[in-house]
LUMDRENKE-654637 format. One line per field, with one value per residue (C-alpha): residue in one letter; y negated, x negated, z; residue number from 1. Coordinates in nm, 4 decimals. Layout:
<rs>
r	(A,...)
north	(Y,...)
east	(X,...)
up	(Z,...)
k	(NUM,...)
</rs>
This chain:
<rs>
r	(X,X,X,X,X,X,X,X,X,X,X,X,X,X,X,X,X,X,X,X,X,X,X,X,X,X,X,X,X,X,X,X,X,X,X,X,X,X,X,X,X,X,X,X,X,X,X,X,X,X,X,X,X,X,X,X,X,X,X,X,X,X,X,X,X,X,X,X,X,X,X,X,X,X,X,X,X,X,X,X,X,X,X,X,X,X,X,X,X,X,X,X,X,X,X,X,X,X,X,X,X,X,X,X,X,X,X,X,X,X,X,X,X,X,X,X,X,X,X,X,X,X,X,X,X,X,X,X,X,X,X,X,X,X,X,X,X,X,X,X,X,X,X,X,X,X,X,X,X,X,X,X,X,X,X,X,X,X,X,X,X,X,X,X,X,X,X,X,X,X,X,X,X,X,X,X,X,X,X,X,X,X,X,X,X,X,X,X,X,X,X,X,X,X,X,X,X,X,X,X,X,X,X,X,X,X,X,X,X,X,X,X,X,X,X,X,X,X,X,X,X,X,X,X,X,X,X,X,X,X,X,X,X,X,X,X,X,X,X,X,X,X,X,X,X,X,X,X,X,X,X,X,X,X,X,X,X,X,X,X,X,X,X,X,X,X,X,X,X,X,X,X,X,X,X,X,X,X,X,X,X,X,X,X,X,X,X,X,X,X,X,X,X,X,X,X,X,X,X,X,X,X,X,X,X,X,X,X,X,X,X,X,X,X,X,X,X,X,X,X,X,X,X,X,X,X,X,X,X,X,X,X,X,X,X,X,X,X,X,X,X,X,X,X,X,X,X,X,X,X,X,X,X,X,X,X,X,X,X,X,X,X,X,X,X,X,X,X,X,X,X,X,X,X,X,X,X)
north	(-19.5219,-19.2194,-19.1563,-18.9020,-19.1183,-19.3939,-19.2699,-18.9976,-19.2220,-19.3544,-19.0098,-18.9438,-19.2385,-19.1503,-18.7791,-18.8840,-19.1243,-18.8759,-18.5475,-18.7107,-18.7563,-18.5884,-18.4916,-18.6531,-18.3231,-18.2616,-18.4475,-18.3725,-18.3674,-17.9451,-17.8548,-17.7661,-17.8638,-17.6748,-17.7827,-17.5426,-17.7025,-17.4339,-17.4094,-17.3405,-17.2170,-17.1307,-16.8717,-16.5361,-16.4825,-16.8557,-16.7792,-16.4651,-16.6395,-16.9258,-16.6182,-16.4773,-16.7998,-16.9451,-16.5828,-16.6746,-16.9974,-16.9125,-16.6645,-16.8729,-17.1390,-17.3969,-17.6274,-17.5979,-17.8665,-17.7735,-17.9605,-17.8001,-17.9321,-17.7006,-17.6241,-18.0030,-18.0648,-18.4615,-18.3271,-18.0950,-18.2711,-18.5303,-18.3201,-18.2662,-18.5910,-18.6149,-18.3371,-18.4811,-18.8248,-18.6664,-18.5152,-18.1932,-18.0424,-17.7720,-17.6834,-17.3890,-17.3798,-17.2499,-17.2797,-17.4638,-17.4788,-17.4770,-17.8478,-17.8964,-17.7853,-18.0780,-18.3215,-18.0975,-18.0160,-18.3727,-18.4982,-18.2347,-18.2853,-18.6565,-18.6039,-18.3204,-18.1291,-17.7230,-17.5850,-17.2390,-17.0880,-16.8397,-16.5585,-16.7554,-16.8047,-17.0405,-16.8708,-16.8280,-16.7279,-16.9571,-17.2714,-17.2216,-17.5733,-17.5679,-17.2461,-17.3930,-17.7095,-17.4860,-17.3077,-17.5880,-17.7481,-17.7329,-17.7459,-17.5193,-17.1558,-16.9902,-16.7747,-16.4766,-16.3289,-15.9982,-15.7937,-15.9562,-15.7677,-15.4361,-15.5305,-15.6388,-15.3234,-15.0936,-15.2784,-15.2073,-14.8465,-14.8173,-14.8762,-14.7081,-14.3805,-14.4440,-14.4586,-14.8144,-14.9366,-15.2684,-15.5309,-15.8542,-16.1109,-16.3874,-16.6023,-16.9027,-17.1833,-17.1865,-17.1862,-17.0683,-16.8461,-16.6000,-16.5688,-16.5256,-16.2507,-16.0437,-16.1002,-15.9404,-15.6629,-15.5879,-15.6930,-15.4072,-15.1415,-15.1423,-15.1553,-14.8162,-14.6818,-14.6946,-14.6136,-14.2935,-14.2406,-14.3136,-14.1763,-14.3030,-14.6623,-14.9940,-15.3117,-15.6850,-15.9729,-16.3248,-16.4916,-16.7006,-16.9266,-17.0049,-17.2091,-17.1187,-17.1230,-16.8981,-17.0757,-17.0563,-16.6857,-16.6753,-16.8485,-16.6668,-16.3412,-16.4660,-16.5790,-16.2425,-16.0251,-16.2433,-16.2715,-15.8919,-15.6507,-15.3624,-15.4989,-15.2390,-15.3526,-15.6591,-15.8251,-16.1198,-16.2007,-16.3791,-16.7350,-16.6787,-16.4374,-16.6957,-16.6406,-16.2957,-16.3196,-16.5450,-16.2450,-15.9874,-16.1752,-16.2511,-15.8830,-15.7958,-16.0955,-15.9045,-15.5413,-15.4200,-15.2875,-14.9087,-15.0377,-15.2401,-15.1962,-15.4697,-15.4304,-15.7459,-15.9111,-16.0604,-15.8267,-15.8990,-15.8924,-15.6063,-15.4406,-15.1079,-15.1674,-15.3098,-14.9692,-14.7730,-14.8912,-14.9230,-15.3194,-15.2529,-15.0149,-15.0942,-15.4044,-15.4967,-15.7415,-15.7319,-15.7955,-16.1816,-16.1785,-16.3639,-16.6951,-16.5309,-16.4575,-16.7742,-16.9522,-16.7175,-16.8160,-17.2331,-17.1625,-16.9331,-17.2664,-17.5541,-17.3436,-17.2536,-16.9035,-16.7319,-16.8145,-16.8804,-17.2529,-17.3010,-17.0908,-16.9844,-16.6611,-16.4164,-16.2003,-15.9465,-15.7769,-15.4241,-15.4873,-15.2578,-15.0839,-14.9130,-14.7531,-14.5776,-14.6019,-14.3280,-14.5717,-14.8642,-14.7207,-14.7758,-15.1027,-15.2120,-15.1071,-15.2552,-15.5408,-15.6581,-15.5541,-15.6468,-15.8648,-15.6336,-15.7699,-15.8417,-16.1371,-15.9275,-15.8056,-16.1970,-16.2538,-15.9652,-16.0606,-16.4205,-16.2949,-16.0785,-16.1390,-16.1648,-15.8403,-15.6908,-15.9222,-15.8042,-15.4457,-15.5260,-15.6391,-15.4275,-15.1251,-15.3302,-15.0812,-14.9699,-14.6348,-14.9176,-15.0873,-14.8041,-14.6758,-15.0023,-15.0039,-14.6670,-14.7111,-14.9835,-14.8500)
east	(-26.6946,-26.6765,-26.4586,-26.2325,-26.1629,-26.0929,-25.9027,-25.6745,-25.3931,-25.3318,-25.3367,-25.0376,-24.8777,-24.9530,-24.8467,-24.5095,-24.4465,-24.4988,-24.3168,-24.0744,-24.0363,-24.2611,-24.2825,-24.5528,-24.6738,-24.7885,-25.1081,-25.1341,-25.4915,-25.4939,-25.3165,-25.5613,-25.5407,-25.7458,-25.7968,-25.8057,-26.0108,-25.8936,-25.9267,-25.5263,-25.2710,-25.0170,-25.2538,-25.2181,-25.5462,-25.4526,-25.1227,-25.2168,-25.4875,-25.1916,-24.9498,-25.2093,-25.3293,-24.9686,-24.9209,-25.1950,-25.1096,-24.7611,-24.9516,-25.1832,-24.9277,-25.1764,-25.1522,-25.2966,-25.3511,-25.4320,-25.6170,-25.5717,-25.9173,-25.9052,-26.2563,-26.3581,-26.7067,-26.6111,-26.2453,-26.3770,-26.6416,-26.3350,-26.1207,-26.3744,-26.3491,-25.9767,-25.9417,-26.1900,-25.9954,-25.6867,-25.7800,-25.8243,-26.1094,-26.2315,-26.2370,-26.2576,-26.3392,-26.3121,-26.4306,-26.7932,-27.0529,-27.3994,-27.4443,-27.1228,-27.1994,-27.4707,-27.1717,-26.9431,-27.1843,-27.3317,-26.9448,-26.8705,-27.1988,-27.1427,-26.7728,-26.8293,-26.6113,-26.6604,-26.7197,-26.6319,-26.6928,-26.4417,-26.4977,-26.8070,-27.2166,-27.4645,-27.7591,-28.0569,-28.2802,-28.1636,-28.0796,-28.3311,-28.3322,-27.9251,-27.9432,-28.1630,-27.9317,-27.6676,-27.8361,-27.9674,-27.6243,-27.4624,-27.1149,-27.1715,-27.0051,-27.0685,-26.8957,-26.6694,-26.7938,-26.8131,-27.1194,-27.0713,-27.3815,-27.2604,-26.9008,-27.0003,-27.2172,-26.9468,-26.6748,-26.8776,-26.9496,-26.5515,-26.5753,-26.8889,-26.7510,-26.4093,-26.6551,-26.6629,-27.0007,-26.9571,-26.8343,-26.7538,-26.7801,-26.5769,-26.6957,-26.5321,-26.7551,-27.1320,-27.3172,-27.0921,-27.2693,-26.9845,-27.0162,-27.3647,-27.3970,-27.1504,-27.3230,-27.6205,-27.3872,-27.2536,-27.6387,-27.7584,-27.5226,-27.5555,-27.9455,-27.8971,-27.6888,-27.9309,-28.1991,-28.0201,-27.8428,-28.1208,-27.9396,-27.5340,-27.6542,-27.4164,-27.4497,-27.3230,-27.2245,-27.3707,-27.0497,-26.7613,-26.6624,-26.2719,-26.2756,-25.9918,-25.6835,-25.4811,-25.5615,-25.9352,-25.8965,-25.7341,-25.9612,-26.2289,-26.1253,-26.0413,-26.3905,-26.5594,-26.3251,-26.3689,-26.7441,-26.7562,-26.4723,-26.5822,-26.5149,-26.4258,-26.4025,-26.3419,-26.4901,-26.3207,-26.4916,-26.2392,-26.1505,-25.8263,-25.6546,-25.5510,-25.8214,-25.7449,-25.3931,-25.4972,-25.7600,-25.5062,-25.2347,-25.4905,-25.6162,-25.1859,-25.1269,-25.4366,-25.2732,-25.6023,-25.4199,-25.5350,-25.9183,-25.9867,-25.9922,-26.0106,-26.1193,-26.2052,-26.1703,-25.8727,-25.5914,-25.2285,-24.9409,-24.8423,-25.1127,-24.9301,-24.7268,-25.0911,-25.2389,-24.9385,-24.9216,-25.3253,-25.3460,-25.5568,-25.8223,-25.9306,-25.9813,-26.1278,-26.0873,-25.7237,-25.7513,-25.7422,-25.8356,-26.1467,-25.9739,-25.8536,-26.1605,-26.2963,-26.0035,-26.1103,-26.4850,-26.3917,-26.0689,-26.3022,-26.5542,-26.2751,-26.1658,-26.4954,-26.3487,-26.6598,-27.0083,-26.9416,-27.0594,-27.4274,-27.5162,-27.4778,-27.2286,-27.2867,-26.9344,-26.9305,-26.6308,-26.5690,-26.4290,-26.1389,-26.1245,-25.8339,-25.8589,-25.5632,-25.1897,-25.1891,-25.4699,-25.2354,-24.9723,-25.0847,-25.2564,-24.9545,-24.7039,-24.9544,-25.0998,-24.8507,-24.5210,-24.6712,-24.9589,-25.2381,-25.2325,-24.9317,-24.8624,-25.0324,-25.2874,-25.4205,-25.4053,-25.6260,-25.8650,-25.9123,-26.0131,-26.2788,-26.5959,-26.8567,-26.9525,-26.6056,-26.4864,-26.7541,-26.6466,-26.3532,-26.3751,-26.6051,-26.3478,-26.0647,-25.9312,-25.5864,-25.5949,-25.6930,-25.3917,-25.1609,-25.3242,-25.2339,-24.8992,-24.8057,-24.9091,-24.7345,-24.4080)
up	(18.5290,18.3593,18.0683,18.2343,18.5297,18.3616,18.1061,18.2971,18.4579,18.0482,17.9833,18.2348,18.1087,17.7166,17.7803,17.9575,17.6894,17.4089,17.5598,17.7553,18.1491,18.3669,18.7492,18.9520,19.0455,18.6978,18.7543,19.1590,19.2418,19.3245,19.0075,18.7220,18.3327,18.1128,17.7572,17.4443,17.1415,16.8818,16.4873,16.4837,16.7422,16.4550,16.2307,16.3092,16.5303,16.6531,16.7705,16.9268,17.1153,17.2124,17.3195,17.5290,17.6638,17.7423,17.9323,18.1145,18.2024,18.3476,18.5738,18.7113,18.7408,18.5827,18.2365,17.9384,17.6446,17.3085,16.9808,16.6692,16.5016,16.1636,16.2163,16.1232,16.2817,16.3390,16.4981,16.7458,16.8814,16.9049,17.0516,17.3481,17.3821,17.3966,17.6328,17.8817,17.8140,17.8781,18.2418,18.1952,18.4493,18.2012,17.8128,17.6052,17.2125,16.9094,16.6407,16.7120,16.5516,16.7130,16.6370,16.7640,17.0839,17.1476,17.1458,17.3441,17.5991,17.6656,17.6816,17.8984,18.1087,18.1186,18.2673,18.5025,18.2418,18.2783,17.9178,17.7794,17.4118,17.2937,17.0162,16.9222,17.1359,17.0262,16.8741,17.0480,16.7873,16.5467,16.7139,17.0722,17.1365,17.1543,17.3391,17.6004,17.6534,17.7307,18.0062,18.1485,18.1740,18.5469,18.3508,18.0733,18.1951,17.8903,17.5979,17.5387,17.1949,16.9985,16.8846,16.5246,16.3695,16.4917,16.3791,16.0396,15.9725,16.0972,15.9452,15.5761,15.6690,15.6343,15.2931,15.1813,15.3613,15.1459,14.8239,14.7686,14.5922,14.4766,14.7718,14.7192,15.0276,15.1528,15.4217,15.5724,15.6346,15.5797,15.8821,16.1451,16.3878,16.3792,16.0302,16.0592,16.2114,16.0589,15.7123,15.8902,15.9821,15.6445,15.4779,15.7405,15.6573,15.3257,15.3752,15.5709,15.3388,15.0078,15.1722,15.2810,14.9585,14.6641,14.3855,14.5110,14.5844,14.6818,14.6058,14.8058,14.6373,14.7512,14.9341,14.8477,15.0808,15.1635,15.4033,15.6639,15.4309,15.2312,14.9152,14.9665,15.0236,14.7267,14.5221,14.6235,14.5585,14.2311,14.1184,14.3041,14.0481,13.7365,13.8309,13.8459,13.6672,13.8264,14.1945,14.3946,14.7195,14.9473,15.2816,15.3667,15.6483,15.8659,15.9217,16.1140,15.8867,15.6590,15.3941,15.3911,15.2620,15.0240,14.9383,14.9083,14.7367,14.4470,14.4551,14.4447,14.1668,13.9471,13.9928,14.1656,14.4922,14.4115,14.2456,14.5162,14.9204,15.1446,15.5034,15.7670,16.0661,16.2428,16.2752,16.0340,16.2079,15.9400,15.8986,15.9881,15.6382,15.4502,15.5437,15.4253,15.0594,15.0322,15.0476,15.3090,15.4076,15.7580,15.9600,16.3346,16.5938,16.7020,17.0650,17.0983,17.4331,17.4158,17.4935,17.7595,17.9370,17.8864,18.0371,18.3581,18.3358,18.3508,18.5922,18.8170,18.7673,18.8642,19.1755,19.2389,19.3759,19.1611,19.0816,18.7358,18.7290,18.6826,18.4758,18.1530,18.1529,17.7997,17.8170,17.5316,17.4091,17.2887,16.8727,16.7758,16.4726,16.2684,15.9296,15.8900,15.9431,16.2498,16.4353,16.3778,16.5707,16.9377,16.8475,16.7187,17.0278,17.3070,17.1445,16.9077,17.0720,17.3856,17.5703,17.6579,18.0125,18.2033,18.4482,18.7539,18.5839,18.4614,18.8296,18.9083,18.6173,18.7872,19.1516,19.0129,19.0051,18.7512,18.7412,18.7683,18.4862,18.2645,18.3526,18.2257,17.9553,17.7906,17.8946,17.6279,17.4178,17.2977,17.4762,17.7893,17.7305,17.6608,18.0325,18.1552,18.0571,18.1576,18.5093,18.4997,18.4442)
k	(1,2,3,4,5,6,7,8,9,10,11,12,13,14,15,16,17,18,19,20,21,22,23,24,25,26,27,28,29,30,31,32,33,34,35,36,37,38,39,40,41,42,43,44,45,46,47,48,49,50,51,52,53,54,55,56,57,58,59,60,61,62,63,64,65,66,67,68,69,70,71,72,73,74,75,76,77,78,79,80,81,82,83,84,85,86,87,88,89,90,91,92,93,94,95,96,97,98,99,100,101,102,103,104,105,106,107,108,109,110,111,112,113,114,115,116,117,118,119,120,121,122,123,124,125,126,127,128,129,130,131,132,133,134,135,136,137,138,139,140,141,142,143,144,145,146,147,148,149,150,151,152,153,154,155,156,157,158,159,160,161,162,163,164,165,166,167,168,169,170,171,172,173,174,175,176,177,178,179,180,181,182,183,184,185,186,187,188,189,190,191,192,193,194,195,196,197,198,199,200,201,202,203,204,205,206,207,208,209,210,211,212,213,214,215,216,217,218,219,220,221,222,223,224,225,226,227,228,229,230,231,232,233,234,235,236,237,238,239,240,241,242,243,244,245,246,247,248,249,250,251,252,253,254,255,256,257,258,259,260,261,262,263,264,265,266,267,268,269,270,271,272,273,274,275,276,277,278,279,280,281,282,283,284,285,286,287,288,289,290,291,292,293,294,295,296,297,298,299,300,301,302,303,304,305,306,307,308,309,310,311,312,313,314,315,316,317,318,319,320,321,322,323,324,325,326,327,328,329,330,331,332,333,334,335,336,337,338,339,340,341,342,343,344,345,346,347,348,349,350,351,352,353,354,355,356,357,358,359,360,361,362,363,364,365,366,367,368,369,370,371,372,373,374,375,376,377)
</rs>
């Protein structure tokens, strides 16, 4: 028998134990549990990505279950696993590795489990062999990611156009695909840019990594400036936004706010304020909704009201970017203040199809949301 079927009535009985009593029409055979394998729900891209997801949730009126796995390869090929044991008909993760994603998929394939990536796509060119067992897979739907090359090289253009010429680089964990490829961004851009500017050239440092926590950020940046006094500006690369407090608190702590800019990925809560007083000089990312559309890619799948089973689905998102206080505003008042898609608009979002879901999502912007949201009223 397989594992999920034989393992979801202990779930039931495990779950009610745990959280208390529950109705027997929380595991009727129509409803439909979705499981979120994510690096943290209580970081600050984390719990954006849980806000949105939970927003989600109540529209569709289904359940979701979530594993914090801390980006541990053993704990989130687990926490497939304990998702599939706990009955949930499809799965969406973050963060996974490529080799990851051999586990996952054959756990998945093995329980008739649909399977989603979020902000993350196994690499073809690096790992084919992966890539291939993902398309081949009937319950692999695919993954919601970003252009991370493109991000990284226009994320380091923000700081060579602000006259920064010697970046140092924070990176989270060493071969994570996401990662990856925004190296090659920020490698790229500064490429372009010396061979453009002979005489005014910039220079990359080789990374630190930090991990995913504020500490390692901190650490990190603290090695990059003793390493190098004349430091003048700062990629960490992401990790959750964790790492890059860490980053700027050690740049604060060394009295380097005005010497050295910081730009990244993963939007701060107050990065309004950061821009203001120069802590910051520009970041991207900021929409968290690429859990979002995943969770529509494995619901569409478990309903089977779309063709996304089958096959495997490549849904690329739009990054934002902000490098001043004036573009922080709108960010801030429809993605922070508010969800950038309300309860009917979810439900519009899950009876499109392919096609129209792609449309929309590479149309995510803040003056899309601020449209949105005016019509709305």
């Amino acid at each position: 028998m397989k594992l999920k079927k034989l393992c979801q009535a202990v779930s039931a009985i495990a779950l009610a134990t745990t959280v208390g009593a529950v109705s027997s029409s929380a595991f009727a055979a129509d409803d439909i549990k979705i499981g979120v394998s994510i690096w943290s729900s209580t970081d600050v891209l984390g719990s954006d990505s849980k806000r949105m997801l939970d927003a989600a949730a109540d529209a569709l009126d289904i359940e979701l279950q979530y594993v914090d796995q801390g980006h541990v390869s053993e704990r989130v090929t687990a926490s497939i696993e304990q998702l599939v044991a706990a009955g949930c008909q499809g799965i969406i993760v973050c963060n996974s590795a490529d080799t990851e994603m051999v586990s996952a998929i054959k756990t998945c394939n093995d329980n008739e489990v649909y399977l989603a990536q979020f902000y993350r796509i196994i690499s073809q060119s690096a790992n084919p062999q992966i890539y291939k067992m993902a398309e081949s897979s009937p319950y692999f739907v695919g993954a919601v990611h970003e252009d991370e090359p493109a991000n990284g090289e226009a994320l380091v253009n923000i700081l060579l156009e602000k006259g920064c010429r010697n970046i140092g680089l924070i990176g989270w964990e060493q071969g994570d695909a996401t990662w990856l490829g925004r190296w090659e961004g920020y490698r790229a851009g500064v490429e372009k840019w010396n061979k453009a500017h002979p005489d005014d050239q910039a220079k990359l440092s080789e990374p630190q990594y930090a991990g995913t926590s504020s500490e390692g950020g901190s650490k990190a940046a603290e090695a990059l400036m003793a390493a190098d006094p004349s430091l003048d500006a700062l990629i960490p690369a992401g990790g959750g936004g964790d790492p890059l407090l860490g980053a700027v608190a050690a740049v604060e702590r060394a009295g380097k706010i005005n010497d050295i800019a910081v730009v990244s990925t993963d939007f701060l809560p107050d990065l309004g304020e950061r821009l203001k007083n120069g802590s910051m000089a520009g970041q991207s990312g900021g929409h968290y909704c690429d859990p979002l559309y995943a969770l529509m890619l494995v619901y569409n799948a478990v309903k089977s009201e779309g063709d996304y089973s089958g096959q495997f689905i490549d849904l690329t998102f739009p990054y934002l970017f902000v490098s001043s206080p004036e573009d922080y505003g709108d960010y801030d008042k429809y993605f922070e203040q508010a969800l950038p898609y309300n309860a009917e608009e979810i439900k519009a979002l899950a009876a499109m199809s392919l096609d129209e879901l792609k449309a929309a999502a590479a149309k995510l912007s803040i003056d899309d949301a601020a449209a949105r949201a005016q019509a709305a009223k």
